[in-house]
ROZA-959958 format. One record per residue (C-alpha): y, x, z; residue in three letters. Coordinates in nm, 2 decimals, m for minus. Example, Ala and Ser with C-alpha at 12.3 -4.5 7.8 and 13.67 -1.06 7.14 Angstrom:
<sites>
<site y="m0.45" x="1.23" z="0.78" residuo="Ala"/>
<site y="m0.11" x="1.37" z="0.71" residuo="Ser"/>
</sites>
This chain:
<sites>
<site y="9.41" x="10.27" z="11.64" residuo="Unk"/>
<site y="9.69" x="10.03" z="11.60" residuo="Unk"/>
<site y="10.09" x="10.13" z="11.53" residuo="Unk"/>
<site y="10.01" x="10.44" z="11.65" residuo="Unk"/>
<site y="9.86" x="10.39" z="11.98" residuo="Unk"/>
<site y="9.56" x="10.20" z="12.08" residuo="Unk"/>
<site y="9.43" x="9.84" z="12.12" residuo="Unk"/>
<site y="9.12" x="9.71" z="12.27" residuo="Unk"/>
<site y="8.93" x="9.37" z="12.17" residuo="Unk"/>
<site y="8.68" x="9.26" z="12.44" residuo="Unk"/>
<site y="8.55" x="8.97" z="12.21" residuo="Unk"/>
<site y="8.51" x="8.90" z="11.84" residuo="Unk"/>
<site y="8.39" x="9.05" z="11.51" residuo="Unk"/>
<site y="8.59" x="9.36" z="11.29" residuo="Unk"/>
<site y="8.61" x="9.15" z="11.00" residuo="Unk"/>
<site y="8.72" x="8.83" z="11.19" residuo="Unk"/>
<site y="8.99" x="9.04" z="11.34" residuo="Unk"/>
<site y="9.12" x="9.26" z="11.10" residuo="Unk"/>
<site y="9.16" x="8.89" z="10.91" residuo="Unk"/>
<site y="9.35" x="8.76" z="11.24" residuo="Unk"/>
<site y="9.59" x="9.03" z="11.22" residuo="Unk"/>
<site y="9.68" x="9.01" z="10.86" residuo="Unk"/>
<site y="9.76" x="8.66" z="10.89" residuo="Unk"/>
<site y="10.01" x="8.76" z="11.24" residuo="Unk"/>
<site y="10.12" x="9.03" z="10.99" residuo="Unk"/>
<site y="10.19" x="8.78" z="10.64" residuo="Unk"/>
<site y="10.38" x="8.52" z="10.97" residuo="Unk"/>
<site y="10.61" x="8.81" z="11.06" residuo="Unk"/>
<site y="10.72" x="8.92" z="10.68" residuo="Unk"/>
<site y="10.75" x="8.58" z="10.55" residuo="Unk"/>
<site y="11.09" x="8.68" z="10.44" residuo="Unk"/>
<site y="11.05" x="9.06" z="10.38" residuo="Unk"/>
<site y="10.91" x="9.24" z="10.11" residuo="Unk"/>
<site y="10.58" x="9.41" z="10.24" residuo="Unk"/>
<site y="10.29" x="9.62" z="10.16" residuo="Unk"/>
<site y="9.95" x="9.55" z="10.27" residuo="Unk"/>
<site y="9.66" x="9.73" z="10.25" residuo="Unk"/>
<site y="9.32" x="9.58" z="10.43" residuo="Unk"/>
<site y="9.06" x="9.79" z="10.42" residuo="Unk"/>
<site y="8.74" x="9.59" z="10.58" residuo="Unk"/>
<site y="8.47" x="9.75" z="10.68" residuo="Unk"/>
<site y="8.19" x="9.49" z="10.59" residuo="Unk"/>
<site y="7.96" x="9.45" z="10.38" residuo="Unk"/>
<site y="7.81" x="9.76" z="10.57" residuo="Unk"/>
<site y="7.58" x="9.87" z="10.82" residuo="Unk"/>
<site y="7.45" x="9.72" z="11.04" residuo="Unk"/>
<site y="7.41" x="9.48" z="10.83" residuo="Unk"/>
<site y="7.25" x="9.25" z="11.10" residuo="Unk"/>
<site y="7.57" x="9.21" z="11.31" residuo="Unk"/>
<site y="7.74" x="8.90" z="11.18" residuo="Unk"/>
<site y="7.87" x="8.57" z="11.38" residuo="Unk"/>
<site y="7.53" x="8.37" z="11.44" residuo="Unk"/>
<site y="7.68" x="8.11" z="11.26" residuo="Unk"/>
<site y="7.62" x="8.32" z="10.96" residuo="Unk"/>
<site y="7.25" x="8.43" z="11.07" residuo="Unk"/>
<site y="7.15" x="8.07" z="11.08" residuo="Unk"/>
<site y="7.31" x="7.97" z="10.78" residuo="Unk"/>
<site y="7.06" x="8.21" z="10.57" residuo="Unk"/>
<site y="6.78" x="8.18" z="10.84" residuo="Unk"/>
<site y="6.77" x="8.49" z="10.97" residuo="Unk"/>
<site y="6.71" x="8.58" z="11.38" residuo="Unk"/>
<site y="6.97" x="8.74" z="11.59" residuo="Unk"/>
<site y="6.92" x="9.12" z="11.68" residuo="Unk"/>
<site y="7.07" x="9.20" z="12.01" residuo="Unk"/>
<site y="7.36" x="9.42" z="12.00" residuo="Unk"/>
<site y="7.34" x="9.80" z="12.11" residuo="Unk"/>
<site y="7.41" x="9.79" z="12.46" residuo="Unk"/>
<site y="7.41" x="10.12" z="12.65" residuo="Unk"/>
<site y="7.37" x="9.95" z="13.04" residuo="Unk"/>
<site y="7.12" x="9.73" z="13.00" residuo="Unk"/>
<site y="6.75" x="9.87" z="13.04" residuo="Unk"/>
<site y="6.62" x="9.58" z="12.86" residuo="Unk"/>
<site y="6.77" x="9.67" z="12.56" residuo="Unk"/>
<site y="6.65" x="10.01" z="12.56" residuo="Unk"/>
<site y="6.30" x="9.91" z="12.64" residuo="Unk"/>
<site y="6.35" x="9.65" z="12.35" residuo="Unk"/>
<site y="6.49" x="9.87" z="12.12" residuo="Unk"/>
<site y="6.27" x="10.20" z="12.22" residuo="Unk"/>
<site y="6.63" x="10.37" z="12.21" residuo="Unk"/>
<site y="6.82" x="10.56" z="12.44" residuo="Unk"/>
<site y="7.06" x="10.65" z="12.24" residuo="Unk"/>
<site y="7.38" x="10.41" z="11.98" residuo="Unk"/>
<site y="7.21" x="10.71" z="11.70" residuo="Unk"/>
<site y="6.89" x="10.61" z="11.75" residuo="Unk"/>
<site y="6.98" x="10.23" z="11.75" residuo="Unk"/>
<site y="7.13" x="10.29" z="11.46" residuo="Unk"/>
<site y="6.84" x="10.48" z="11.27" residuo="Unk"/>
<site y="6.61" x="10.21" z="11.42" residuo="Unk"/>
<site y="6.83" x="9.91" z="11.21" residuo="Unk"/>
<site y="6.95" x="10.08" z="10.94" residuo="Unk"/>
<site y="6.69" x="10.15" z="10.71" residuo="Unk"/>
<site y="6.39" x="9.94" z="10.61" residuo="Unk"/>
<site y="6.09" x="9.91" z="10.91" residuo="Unk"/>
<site y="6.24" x="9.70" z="11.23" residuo="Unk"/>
<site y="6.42" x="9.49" z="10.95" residuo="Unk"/>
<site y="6.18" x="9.37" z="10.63" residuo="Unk"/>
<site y="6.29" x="9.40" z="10.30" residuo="Unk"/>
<site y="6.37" x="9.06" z="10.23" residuo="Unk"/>
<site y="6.54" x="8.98" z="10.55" residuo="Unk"/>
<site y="6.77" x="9.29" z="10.48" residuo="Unk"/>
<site y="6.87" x="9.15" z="10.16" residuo="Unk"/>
<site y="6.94" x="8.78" z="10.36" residuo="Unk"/>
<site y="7.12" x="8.98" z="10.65" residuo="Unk"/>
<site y="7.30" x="9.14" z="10.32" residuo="Unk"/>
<site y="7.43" x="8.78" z="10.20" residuo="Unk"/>
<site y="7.49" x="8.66" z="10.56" residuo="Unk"/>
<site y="7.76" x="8.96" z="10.59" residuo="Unk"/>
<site y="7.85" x="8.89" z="10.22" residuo="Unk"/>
<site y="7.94" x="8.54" z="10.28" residuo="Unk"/>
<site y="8.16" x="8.65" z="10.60" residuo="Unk"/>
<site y="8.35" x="8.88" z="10.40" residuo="Unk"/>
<site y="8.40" x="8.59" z="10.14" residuo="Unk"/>
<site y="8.52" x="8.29" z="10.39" residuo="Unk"/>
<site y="8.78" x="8.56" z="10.56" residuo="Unk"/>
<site y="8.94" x="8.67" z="10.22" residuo="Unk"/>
<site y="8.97" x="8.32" z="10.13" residuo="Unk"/>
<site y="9.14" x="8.26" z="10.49" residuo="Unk"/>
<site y="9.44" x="8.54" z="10.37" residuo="Unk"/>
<site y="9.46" x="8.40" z="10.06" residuo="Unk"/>
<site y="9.49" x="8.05" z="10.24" residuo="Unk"/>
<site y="9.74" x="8.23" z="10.47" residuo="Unk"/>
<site y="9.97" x="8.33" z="10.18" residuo="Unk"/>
<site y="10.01" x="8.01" z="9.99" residuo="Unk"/>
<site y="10.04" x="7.82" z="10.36" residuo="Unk"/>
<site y="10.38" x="8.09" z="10.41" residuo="Unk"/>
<site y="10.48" x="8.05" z="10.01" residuo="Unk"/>
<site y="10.40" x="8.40" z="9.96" residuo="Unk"/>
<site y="10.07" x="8.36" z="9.69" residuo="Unk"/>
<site y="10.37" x="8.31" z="9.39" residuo="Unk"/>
<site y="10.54" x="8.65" z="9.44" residuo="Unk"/>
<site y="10.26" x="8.80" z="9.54" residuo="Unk"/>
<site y="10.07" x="9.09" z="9.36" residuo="Unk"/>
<site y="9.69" x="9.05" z="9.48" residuo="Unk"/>
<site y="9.44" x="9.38" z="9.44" residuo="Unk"/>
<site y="9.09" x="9.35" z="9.50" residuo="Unk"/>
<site y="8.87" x="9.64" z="9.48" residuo="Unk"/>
<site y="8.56" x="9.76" z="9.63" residuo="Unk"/>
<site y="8.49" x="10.15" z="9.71" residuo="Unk"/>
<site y="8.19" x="10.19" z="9.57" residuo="Unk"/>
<site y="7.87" x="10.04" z="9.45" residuo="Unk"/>
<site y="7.63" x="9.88" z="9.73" residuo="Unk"/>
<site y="7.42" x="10.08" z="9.92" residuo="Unk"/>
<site y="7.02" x="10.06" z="9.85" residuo="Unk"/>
<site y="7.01" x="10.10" z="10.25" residuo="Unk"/>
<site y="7.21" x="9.72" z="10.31" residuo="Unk"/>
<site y="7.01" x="9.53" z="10.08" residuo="Unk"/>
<site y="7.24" x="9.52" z="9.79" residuo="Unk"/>
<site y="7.15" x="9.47" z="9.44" residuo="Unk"/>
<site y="7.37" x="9.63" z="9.19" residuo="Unk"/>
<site y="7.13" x="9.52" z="8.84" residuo="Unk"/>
<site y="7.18" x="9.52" z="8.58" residuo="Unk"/>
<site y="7.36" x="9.86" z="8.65" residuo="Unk"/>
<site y="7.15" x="10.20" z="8.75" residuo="Unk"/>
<site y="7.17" x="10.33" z="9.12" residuo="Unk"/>
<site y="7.42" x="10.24" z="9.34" residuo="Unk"/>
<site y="7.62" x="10.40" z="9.62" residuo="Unk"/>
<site y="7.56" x="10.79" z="9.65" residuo="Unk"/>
<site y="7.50" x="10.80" z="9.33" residuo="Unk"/>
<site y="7.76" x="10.87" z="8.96" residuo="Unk"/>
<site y="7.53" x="10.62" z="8.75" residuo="Unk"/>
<site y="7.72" x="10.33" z="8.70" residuo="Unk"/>
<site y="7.55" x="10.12" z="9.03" residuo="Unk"/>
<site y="7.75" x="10.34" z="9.22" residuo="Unk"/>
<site y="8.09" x="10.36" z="9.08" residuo="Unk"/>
<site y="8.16" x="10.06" z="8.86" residuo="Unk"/>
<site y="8.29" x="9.79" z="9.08" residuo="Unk"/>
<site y="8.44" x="9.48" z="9.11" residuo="Unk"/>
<site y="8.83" x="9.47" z="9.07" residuo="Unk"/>
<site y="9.06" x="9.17" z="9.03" residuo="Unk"/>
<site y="9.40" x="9.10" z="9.04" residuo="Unk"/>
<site y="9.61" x="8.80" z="9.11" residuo="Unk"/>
<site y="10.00" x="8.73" z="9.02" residuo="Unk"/>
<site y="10.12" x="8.42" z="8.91" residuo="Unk"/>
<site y="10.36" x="8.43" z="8.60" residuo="Unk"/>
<site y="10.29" x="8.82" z="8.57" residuo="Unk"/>
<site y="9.93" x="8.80" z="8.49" residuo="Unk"/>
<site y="9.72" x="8.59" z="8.25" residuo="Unk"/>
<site y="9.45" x="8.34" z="8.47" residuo="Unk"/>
<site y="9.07" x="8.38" z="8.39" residuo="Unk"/>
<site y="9.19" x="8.72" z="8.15" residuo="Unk"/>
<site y="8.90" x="9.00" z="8.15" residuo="Unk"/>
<site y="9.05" x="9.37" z="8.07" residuo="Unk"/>
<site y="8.77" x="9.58" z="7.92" residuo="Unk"/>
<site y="8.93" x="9.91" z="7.93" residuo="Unk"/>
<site y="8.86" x="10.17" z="8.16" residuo="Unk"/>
<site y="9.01" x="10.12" z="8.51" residuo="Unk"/>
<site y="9.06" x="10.35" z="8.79" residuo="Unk"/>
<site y="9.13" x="10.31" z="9.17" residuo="Unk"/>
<site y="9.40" x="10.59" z="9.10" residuo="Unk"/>
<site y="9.58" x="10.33" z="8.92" residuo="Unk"/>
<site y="9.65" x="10.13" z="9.22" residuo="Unk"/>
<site y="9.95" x="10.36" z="9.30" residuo="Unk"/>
<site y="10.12" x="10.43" z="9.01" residuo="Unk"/>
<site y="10.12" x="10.00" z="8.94" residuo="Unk"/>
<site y="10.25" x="9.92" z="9.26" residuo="Unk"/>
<site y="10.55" x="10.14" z="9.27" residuo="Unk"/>
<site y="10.67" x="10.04" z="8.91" residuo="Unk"/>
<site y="10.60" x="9.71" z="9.01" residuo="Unk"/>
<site y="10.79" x="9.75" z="9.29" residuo="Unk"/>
<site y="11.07" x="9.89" z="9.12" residuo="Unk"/>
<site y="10.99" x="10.25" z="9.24" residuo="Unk"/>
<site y="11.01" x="10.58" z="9.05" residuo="Unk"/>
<site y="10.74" x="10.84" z="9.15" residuo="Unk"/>
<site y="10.90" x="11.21" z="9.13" residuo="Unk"/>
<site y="10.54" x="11.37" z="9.14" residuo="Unk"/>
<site y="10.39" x="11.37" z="8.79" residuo="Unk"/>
<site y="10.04" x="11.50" z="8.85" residuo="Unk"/>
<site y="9.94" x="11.17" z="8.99" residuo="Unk"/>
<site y="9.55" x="11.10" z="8.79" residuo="Unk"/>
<site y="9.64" x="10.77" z="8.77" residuo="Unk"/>
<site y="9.85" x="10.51" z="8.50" residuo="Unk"/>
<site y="10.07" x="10.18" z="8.56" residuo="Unk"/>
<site y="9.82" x="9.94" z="8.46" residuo="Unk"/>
<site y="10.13" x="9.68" z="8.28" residuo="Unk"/>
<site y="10.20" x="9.99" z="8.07" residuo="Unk"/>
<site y="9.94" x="9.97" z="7.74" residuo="Unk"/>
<site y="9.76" x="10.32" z="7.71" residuo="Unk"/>
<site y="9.51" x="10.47" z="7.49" residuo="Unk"/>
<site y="9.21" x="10.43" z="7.55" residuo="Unk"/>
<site y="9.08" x="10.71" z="7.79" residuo="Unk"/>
<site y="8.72" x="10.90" z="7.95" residuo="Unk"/>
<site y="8.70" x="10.86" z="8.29" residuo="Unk"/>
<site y="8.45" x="11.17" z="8.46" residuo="Unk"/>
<site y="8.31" x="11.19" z="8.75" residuo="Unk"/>
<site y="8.12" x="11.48" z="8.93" residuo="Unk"/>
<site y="7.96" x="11.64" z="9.22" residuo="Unk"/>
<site y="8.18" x="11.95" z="9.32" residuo="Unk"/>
<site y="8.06" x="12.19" z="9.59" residuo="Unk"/>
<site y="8.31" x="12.33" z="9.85" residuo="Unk"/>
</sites>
């Protein structure tokens, strides 16, 4: 999907190009104020599909890709079927443990030299000083990628806190204190709420779960629980 249409990429990798196009994107509001919200889909399965530069860089071989017209690779991969490709290298068996874990922190290492490009693309347009930064993850890693969430319990799936305490930082210069840790309870709901006072806008609906982090609050319980439907 792309501004409500469609557009087709017959080479590359999702997290190379969802970086390539918010760099186009930061070039063409130089001079705007903007929003942007990139979402990337890595570090997630299949965790073996990274640029080979990355595979050789933690050693690991190079599993050929799903391909649904080739007869080799369903005599290769004993699959018919993307589904059963998928089961195939997505859970511990065709992959070992321990190269799951290096395929893991081949991916990882991907999604860290591509952030650091949009960074890099925002002080190269003199954007990074009136810029408010958000990093977040979604969740906590997945036992099934070869993440390791210790010391914390569990991890994604799960309400211990491998599973939903995550990594969140933020970044703007002047605004916020470098190198400062806040200890109190934080909330992807806050996201919202921050951004619109920040951005000097007043939200009419008051049931929103979530508080403008530059605003001191109490301290407060954050619960989370499984809900059937």
């Amino acid at each position: 999907m792309y501004n409500m249409g469609e557009k087709s990429y017959e080479d590359g990798y999702l997290t190379e190009i969802f970086t390539d196009e918010t760099i186009a994107y930061l070039k063409r509001k130089r001079d705007k104020p903007f929003f942007l919200m990139l979402s990337y889909n890595a570090v997630h399965h299949l965790i073996h599909e990274v640029p080979k530069k990355y595979l050789d860089k933690y050693n690991v071989k190079e599993i050929a890709n799903y391909d649904p017209d080739s007869l080799v690779a369903f005599e290769k991969h004993k699959a018919g079927t993307y589904s059963a490709y998928y089961d195939k290298y997505s859970r511990v068996g065709a992959i070992k443990t321990e190269d799951l874990r290096t395929y893991y922190l081949a991916n990882l290492d991907c999604l860290d030299d591509n952030i650091g490009r949009v960074l890099d693309a925002l002080e190269q347009e003199q954007l990074d000083k009136n810029t408010l930064i958000v990093f977040i993850s979604d969740n906590g890693g997945s036992p099934l990628t070869g993440s390791n969430n210790a010391p914390l319990t569990g991890g994604k799936y799960a309400l211990w806190e491998g599973g939903i305490r995550v990594p969140m930082a933020m970044v703007w210069p002047n605004h916020i204190e470098a190198g400062k840790v806040e200890r109190a309870c934080v909330s992807a709901t806050d996201i919202l709420p921050t951004l619109t006072s920040v951005a000097g806008i007043t939200l009419n609906d008051t049931e929103l779960d979530g508080i403008n982090l530059f605003n001191p609050q109490p301290d407060r319980v954050l619960i989370w629980k499984w809900q059937k439907t």
